[in-house]
C-alpha positions as CSV (number, residue, x, y, z in Angstrom):
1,X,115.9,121.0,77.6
2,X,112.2,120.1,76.7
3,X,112.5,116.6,77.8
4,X,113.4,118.2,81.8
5,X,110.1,119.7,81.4
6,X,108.2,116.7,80.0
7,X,109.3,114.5,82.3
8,X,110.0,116.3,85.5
9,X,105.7,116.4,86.6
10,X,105.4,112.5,86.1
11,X,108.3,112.1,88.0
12,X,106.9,114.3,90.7
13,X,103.5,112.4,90.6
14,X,105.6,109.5,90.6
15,X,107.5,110.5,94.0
16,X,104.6,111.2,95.8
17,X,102.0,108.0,94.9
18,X,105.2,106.1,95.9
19,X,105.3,108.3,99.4
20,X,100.7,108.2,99.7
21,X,101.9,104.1,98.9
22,X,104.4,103.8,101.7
23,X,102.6,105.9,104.0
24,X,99.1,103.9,104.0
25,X,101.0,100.7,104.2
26,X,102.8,102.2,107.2
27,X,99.6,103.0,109.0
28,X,97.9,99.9,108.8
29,X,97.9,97.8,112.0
30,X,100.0,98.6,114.7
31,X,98.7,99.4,118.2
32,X,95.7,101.5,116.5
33,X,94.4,98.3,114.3
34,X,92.5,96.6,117.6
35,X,90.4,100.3,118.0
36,X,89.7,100.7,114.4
37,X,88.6,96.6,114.7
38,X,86.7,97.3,117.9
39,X,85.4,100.6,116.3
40,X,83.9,98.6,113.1
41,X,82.7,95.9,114.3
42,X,80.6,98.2,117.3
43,X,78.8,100.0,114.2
44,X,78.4,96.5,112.8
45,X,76.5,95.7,115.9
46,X,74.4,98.6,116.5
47,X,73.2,98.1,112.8
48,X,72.3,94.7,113.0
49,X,70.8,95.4,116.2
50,X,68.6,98.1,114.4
51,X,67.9,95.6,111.7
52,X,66.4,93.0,113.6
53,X,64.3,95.4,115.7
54,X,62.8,97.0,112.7
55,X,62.0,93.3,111.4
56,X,60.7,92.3,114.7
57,X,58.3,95.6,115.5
58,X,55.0,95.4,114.0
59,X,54.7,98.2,111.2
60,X,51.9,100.6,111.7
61,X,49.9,102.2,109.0
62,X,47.6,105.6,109.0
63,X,45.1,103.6,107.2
């Protein structure tokens, strides 16, 4: 009966990566991939846009 014991948790670990696994692939695309695309690439915007207006505004000193 010690072998129920030893194998039943890596079994159990084994059942549920297999359901996080199926579940992630599952949610990936679908009708909420063009917002998560649209959501991305608006942060990808706003910090290039910050980017090049930190490049392009004259850095002041105290000095």
């Amino acid at each position: 009966m010690d072998y129920v014991s030893a194998l039943l948790p890596p079994v159990v670990m084994a059942a549920f990566f297999t359901a996080l696994i199926v579940t992630i692939v599952k949610t990936q695309g679908g009708a909420n991939k063009a917002k998560e695309d649209g959501a991305v690439d608006a942060a990808m915007a706003r910090a290039e846009n910050v980017r090049q207006s930190q490049q392009n505004s004259p850095e002041t000193s105290g000095a």
